[in-house]
N, CA, C and O of each residue as an XYZ file, in Angstrom:
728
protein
N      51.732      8.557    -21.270
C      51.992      9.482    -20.187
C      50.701     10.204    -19.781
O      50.463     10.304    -18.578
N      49.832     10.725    -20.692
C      48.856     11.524    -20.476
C      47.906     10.354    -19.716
O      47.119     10.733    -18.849
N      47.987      9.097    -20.022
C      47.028      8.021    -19.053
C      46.830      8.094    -18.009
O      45.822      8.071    -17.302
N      48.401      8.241    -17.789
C      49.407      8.290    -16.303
C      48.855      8.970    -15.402
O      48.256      8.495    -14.437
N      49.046     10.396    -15.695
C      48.668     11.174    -15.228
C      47.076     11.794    -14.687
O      46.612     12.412    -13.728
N      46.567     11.120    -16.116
C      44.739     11.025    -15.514
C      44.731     10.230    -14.328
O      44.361     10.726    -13.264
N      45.200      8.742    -14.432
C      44.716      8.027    -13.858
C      45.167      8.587    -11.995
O      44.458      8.563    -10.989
N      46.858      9.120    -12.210
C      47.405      9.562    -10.955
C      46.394     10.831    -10.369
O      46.360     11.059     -9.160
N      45.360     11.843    -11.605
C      44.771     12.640    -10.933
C      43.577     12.242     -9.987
O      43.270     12.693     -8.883
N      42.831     10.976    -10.979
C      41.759     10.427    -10.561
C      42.225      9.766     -8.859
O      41.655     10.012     -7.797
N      43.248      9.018     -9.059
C      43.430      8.428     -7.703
C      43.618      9.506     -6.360
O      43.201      9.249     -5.231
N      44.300     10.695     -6.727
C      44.487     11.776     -5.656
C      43.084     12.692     -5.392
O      42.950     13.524     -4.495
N      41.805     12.220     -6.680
C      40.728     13.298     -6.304
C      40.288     12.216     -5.642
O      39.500     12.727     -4.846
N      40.274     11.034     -5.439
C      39.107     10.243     -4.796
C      39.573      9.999     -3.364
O      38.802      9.867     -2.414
N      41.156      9.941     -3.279
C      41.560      9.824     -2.029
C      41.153     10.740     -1.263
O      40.551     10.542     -0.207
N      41.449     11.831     -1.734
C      40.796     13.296     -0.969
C      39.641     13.432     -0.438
O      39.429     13.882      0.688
N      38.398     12.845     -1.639
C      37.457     12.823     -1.480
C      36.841     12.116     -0.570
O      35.861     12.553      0.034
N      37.382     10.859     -0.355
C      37.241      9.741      0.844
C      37.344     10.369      2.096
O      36.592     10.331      3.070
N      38.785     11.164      1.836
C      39.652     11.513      3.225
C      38.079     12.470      4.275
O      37.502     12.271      5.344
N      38.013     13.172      3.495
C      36.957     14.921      3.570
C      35.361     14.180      3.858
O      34.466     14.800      4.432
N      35.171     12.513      3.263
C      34.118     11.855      3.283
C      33.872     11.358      4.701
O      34.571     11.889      5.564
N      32.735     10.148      5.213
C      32.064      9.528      6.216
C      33.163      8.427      5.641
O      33.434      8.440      4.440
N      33.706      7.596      6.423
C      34.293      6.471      6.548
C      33.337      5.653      6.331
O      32.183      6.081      6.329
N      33.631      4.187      6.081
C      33.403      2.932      6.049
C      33.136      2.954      7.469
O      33.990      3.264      8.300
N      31.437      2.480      7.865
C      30.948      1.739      9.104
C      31.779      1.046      9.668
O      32.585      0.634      8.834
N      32.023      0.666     10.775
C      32.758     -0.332     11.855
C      32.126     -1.501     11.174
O      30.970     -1.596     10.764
N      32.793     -2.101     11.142
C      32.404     -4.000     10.368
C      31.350     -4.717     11.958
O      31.810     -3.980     12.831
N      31.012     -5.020     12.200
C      30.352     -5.797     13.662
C      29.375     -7.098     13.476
O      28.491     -7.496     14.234
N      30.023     -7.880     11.647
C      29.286     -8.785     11.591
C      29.719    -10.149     12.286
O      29.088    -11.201     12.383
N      31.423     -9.694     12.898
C      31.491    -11.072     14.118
C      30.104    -10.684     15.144
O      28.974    -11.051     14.822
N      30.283    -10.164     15.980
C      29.726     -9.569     17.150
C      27.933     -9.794     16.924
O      27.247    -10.275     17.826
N      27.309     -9.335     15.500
C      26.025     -9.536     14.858
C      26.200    -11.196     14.724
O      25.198    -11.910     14.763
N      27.213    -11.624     14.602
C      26.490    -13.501     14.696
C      26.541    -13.995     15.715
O      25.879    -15.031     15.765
N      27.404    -13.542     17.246
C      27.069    -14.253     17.783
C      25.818    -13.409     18.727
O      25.387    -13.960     19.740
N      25.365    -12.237     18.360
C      24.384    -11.982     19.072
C      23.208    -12.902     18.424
O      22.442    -13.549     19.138
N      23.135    -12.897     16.919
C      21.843    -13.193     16.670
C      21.841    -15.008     17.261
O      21.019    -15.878     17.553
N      22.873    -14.879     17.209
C      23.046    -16.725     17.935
C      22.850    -17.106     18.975
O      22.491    -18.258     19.215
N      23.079    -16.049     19.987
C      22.570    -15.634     21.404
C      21.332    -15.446     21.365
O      20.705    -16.057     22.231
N      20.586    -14.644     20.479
C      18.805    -14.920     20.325
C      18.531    -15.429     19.910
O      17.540    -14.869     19.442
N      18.558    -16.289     19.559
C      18.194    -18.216     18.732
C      18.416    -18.997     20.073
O      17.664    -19.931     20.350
N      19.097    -18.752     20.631
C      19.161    -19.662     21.799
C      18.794    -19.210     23.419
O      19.253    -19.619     24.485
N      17.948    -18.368     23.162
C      17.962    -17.393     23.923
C      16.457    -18.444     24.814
O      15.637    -19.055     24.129
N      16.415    -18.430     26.096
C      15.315    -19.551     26.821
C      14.287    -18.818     26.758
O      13.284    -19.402     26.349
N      14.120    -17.245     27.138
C      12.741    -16.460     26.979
C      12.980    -15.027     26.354
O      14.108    -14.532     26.356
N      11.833    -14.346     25.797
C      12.289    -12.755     25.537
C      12.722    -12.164     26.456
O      13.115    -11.131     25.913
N      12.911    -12.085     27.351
C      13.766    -11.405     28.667
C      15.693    -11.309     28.303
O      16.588    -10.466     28.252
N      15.496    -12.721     28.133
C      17.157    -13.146     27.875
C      17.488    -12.492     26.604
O      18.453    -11.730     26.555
N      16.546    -12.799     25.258
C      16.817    -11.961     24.161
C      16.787    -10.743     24.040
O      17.145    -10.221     22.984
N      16.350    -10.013     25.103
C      16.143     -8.456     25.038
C      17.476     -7.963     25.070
O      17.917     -7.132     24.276
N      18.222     -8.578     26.163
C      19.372     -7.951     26.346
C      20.557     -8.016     25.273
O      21.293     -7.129     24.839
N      20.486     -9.220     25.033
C      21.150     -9.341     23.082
C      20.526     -8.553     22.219
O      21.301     -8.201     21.329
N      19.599     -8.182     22.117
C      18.836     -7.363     20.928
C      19.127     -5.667     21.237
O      19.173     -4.683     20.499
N      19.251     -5.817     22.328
C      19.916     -4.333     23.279
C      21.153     -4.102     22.521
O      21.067     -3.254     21.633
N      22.167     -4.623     22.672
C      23.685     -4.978     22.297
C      23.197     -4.912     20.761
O      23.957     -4.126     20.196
N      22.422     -5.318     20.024
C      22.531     -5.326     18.683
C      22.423     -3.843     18.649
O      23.324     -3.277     18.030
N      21.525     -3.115     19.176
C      20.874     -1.932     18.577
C      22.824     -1.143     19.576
O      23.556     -0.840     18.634
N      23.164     -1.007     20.194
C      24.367     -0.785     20.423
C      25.132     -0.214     19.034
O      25.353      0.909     18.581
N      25.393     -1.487     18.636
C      26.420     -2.071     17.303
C      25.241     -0.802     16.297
O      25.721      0.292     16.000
N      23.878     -1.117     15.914
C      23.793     -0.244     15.345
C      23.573      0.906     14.703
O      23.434      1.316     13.551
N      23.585      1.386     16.040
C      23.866      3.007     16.553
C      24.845      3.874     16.621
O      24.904      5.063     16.935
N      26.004      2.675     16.094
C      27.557      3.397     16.513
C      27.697      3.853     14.986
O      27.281      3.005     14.196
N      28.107      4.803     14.524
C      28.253      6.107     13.633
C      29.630      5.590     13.455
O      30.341      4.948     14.228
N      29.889      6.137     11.938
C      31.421      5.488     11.418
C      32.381      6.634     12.237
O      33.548      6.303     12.445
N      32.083      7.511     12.546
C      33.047      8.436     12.785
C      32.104      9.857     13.486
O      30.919     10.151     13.336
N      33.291     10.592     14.347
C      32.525     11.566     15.076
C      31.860     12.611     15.049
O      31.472     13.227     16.042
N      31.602     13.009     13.475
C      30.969     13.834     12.501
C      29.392     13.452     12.437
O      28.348     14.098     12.521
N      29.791     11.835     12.210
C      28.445     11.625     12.095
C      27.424     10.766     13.343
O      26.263     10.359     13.379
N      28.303     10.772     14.047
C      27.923     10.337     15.793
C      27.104     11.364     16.248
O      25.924     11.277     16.587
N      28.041     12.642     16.223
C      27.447     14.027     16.491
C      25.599     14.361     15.617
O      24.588     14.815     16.154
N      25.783     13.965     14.348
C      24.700     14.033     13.567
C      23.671     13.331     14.250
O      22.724     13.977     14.699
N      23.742     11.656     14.439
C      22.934     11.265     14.884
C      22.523     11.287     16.284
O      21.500     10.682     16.604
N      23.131     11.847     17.052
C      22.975     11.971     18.364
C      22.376     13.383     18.754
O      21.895     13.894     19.765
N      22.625     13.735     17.534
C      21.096     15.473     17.897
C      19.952     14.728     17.126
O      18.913     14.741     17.787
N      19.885     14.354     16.429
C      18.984     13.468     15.701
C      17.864     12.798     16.636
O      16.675     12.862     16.324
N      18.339     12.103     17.887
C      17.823     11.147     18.499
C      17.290     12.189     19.662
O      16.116     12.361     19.989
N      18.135     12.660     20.051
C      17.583     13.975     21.074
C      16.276     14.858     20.280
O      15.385     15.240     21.039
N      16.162     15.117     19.129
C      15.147     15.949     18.700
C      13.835     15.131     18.961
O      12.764     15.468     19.467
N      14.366     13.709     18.343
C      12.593     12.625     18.255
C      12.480     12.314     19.525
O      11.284     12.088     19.710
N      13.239     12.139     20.791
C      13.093     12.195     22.091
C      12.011     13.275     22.700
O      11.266     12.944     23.623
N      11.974     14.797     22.028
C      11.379     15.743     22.830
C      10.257     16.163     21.792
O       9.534     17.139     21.994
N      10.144     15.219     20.471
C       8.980     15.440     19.793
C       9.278     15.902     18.954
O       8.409     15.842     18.083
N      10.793     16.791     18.452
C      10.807     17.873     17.471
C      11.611     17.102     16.256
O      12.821     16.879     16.263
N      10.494     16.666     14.995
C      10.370     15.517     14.383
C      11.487     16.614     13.185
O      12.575     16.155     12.839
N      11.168     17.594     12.833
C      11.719     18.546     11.687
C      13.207     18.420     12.038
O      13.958     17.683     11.400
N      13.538     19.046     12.908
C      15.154     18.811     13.467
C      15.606     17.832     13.067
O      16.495     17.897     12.218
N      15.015     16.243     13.679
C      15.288     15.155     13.982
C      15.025     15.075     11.874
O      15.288     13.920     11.540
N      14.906     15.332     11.498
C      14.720     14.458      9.795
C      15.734     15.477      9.262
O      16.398     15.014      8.334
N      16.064     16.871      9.631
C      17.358     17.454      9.038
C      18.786     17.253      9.431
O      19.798     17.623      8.836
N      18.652     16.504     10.705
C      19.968     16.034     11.119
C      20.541     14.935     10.516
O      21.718     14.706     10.234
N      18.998     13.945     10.277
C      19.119     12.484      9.920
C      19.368     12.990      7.929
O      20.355     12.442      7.438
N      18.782     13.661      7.217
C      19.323     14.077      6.362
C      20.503     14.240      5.805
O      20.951     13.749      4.769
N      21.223     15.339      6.957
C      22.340     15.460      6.801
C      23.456     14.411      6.804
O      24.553     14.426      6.246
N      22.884     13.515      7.572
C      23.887     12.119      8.000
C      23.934     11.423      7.005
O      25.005     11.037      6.536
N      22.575     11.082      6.411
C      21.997      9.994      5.072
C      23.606     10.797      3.752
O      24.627     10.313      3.263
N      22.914     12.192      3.709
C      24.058     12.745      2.269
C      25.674     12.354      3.089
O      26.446     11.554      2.561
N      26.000     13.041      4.403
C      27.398     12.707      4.690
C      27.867     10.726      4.662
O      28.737     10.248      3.934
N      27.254     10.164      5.365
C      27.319      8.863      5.327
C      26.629      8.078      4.292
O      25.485      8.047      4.745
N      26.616      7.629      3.532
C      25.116      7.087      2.322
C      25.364      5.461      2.352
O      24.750      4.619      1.697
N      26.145      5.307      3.039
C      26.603      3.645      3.440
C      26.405      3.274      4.726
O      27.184      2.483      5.259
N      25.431      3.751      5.331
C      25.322      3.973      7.283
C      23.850      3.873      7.061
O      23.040      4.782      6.884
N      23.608      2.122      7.121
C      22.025      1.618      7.154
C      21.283      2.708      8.663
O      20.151      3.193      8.645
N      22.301      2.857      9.828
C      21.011      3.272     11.029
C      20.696      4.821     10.515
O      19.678      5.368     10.937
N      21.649      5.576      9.528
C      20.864      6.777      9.401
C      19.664      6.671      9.084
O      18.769      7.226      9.723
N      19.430      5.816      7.873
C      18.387      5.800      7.026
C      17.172      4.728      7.220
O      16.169      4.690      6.506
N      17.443      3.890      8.289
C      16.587      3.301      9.786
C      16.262      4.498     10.310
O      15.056      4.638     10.510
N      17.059      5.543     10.639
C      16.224      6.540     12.067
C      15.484      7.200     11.259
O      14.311      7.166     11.632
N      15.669      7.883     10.162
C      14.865      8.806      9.378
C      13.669      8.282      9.045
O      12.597      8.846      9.262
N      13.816      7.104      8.467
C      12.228      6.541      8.662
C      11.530      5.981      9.406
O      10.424      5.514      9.134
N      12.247      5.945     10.756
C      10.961      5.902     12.074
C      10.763      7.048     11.872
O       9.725      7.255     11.244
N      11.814      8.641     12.369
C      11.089      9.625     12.100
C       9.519     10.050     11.652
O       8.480     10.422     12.198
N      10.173      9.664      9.905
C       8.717      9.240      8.669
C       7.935      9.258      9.475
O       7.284     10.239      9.834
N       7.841      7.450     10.155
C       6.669      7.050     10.459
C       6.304      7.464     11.698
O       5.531      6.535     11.931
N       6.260      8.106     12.632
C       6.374      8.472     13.791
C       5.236      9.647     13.201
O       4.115      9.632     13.710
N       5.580     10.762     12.014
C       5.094     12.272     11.435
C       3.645     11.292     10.684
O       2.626     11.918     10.391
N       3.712      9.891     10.460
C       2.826      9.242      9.046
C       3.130      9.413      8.198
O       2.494      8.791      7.347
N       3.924     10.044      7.815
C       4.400     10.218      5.798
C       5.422      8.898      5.989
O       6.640      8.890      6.164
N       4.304      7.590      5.872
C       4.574      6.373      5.412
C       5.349      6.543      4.060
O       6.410      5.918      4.031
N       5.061      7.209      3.017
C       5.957      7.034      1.480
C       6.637      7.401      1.877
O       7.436      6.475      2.015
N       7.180      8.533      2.395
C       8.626      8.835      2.966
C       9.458      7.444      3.807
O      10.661      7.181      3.808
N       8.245      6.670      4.530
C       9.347      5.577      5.120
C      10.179      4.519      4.154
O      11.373      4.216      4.151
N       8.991      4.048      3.277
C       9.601      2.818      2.536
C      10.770      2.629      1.823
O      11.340      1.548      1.674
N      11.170      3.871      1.316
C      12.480      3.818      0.490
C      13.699      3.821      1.133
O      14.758      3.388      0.679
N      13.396      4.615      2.820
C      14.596      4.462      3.512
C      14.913      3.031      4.071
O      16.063      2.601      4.163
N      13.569      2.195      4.509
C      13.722      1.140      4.877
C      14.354      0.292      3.779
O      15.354     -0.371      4.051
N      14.015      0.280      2.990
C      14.579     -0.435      1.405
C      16.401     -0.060      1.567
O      17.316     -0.825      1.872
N      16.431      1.358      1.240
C      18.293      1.317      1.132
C      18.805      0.668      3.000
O      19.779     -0.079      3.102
N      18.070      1.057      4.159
C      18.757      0.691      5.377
C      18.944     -1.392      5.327
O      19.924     -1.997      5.762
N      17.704     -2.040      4.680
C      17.667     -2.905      4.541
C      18.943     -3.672      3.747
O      19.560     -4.679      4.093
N      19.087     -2.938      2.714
C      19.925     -3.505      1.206
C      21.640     -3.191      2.233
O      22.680     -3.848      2.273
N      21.344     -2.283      2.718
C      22.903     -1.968      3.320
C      23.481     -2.869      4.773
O      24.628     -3.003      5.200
N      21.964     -3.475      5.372
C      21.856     -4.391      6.654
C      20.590     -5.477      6.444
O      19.526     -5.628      7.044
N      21.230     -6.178      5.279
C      19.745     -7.270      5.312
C      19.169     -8.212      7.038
O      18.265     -8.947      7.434
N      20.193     -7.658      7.457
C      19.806     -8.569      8.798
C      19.034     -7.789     10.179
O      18.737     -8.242     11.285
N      18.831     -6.174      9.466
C      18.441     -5.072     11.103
C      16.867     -5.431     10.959
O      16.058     -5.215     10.056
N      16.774     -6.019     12.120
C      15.960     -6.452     12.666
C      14.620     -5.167     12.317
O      13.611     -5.189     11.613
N      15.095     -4.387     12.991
C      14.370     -3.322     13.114
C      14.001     -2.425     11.671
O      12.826     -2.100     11.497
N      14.662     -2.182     11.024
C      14.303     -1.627      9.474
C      13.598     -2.927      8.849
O      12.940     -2.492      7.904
N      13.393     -4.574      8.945
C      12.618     -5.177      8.280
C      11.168     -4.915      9.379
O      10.268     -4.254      8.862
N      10.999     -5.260     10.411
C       9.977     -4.826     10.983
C       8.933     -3.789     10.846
O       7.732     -3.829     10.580
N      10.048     -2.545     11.196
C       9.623     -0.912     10.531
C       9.261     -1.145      9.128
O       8.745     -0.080      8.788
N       9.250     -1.613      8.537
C       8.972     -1.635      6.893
C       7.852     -2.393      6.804
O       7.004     -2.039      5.985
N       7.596     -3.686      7.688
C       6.262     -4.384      8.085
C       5.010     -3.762      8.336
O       3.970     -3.749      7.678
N       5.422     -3.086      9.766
C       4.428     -1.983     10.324
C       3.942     -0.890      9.280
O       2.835     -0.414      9.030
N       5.216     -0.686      8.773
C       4.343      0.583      7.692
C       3.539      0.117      6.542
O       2.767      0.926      6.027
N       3.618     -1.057      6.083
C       2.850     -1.506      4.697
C       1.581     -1.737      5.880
O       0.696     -0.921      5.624
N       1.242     -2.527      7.003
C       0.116     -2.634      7.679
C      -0.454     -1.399      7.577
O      -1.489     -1.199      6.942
N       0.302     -0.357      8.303
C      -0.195      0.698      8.444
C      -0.779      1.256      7.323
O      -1.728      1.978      7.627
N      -0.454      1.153      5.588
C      -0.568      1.819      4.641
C      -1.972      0.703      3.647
O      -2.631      0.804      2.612
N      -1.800     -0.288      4.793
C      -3.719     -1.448      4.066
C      -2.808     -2.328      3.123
O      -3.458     -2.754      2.168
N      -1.242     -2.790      3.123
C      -1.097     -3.645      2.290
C       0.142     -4.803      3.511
O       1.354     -4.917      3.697
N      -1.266     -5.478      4.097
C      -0.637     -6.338      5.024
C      -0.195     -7.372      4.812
O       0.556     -7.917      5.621
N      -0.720     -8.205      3.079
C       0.214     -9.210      2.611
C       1.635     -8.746      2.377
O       2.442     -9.314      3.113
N       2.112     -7.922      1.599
C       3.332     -7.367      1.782
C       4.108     -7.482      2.457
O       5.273     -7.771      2.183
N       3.385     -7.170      4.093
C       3.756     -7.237      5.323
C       4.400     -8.476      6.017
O       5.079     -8.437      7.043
N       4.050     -9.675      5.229
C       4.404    -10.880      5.972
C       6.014    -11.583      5.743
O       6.596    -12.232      6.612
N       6.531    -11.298      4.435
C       7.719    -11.919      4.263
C       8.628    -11.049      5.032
O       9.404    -11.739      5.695
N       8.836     -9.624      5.201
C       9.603     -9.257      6.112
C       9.261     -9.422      7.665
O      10.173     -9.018      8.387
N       8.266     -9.874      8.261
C       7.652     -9.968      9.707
C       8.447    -11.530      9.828
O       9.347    -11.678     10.655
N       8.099    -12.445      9.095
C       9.251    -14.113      8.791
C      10.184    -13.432      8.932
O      10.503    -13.165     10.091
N      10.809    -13.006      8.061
C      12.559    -12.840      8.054
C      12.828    -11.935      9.636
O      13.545    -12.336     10.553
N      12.266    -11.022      9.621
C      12.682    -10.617     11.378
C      12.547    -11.459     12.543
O      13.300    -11.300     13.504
N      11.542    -12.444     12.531
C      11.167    -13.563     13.265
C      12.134    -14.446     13.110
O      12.752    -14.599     14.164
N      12.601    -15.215     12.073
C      13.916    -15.657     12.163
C      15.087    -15.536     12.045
O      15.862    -16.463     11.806
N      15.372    -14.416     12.192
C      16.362    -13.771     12.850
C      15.910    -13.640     14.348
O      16.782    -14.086     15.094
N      14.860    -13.182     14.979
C      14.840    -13.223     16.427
C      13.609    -13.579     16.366
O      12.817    -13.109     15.549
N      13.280    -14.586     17.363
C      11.870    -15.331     17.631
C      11.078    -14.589     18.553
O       9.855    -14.675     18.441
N      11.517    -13.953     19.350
C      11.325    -13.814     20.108
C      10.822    -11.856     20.501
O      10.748    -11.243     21.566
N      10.566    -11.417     18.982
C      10.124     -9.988     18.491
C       8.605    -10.185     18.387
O       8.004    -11.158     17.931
N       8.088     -8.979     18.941
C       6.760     -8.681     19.475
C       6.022     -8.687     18.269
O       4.850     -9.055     18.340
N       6.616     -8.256     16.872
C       5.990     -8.308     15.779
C       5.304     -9.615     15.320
O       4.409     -9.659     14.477
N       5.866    -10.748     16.018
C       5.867    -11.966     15.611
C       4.300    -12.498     15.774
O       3.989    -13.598     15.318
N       3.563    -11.853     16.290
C       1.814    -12.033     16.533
C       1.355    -11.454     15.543
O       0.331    -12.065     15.235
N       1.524    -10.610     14.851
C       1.527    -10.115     13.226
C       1.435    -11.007     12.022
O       0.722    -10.853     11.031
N       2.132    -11.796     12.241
C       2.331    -13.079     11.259
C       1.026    -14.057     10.933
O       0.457    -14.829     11.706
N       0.789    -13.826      9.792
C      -0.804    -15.275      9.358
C       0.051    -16.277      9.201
O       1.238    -16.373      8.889
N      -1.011    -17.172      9.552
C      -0.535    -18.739      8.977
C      -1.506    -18.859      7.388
O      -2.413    -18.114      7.017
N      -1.149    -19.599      6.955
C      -1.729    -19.708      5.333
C      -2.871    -19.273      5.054
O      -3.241    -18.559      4.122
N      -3.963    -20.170      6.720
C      -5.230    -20.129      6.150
C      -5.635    -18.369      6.752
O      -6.838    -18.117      6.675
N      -5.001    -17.550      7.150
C      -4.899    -16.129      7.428
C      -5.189    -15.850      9.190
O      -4.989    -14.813      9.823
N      -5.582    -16.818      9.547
C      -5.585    -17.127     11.027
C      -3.957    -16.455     11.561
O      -2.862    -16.664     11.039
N      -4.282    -15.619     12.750
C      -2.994    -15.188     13.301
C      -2.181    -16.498     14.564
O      -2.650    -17.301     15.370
N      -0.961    -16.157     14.188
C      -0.344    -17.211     15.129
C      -0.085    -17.129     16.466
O       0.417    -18.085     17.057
């Protein structure tokens, strides 16, 4: 009985806790394949822009209106320059949401936007692990090891964003073996 009852307390503190919590992200990995399938087949970067548009759409959308609100003062602060705002909003979102790869994508453009590169890498790392496929947090994570003098580093995520979209500006970034750019 006493099991019972733990176990019935445990299930009513976590439900609660969920309830009072950031939801589970919108799922959008139909919608993410056939965009990225749409930029694989895409005839020039013009055509892929507008799919890559629609991606950043999908992942910008906030699980819920708590944290929509968060990121949408967030984006307004780095819009008018005011980088402090913009990293306490994105803060706040990262602790309310901690499963919401674009918080922790925006906070470290933020980062890198201020240069406190060490501040970027770890967000790019969890936004990555939570969206191995955002284009943009493997890129951003590219740029910043360039930026930080460790440009071999730089190359396996600049590939993996490249194939995922060919057709990303980063993609002149890329050595070929003998270190010659492509």
């Amino acid at each position: 009985m006493k099991q019972f009852v733990s176990a019935l307390a445990f299930i009513f503190v976590g439900q609660t806790a969920f309830a009072d919590g950031c939801p589970v992200a919108p799922d959008h990995s139909a919608a993410m394949d056939r965009l990225y399938s749409e930029i694989q087949r895409a005839p020039n970067g013009f055509a892929a822009g507008a799919y890559s548009d629609q991606l950043w759409e999908l992942w910008l959308e906030a699980p819920d209106e708590p944290s929509q609100m968060m990121l949408n003062e967030a984006l307004r602060a780095m819009r008018v320059g005011d980088y402090l705002r913009a990293v306490d909003r994105l803060n706040k979102l990262v602790s309310y949401c901690p499963f919401y790869a674009e918080g922790y994508n925006q906070r470290a453009f933020v980062n890198y936007l201020r240069g406190d590169y060490p501040a970027v890498l770890p967000d790019l790392d969890q936004a990555i692990a939570l969206n191995p496929r955002h284009t943009g947090a493997l890129t951003g994570k590219a740029l910043t090891l360039i930026a930080m003098g460790r440009e071999d580093e730089a190359q396996p995520l600049l590939k993996a964003a490249v194939a995922l979209n060919p057709w990303l500006s980063e993609r002149a970034l890329i050595k070929d073996p003998e270190g010659d750019e492509l």
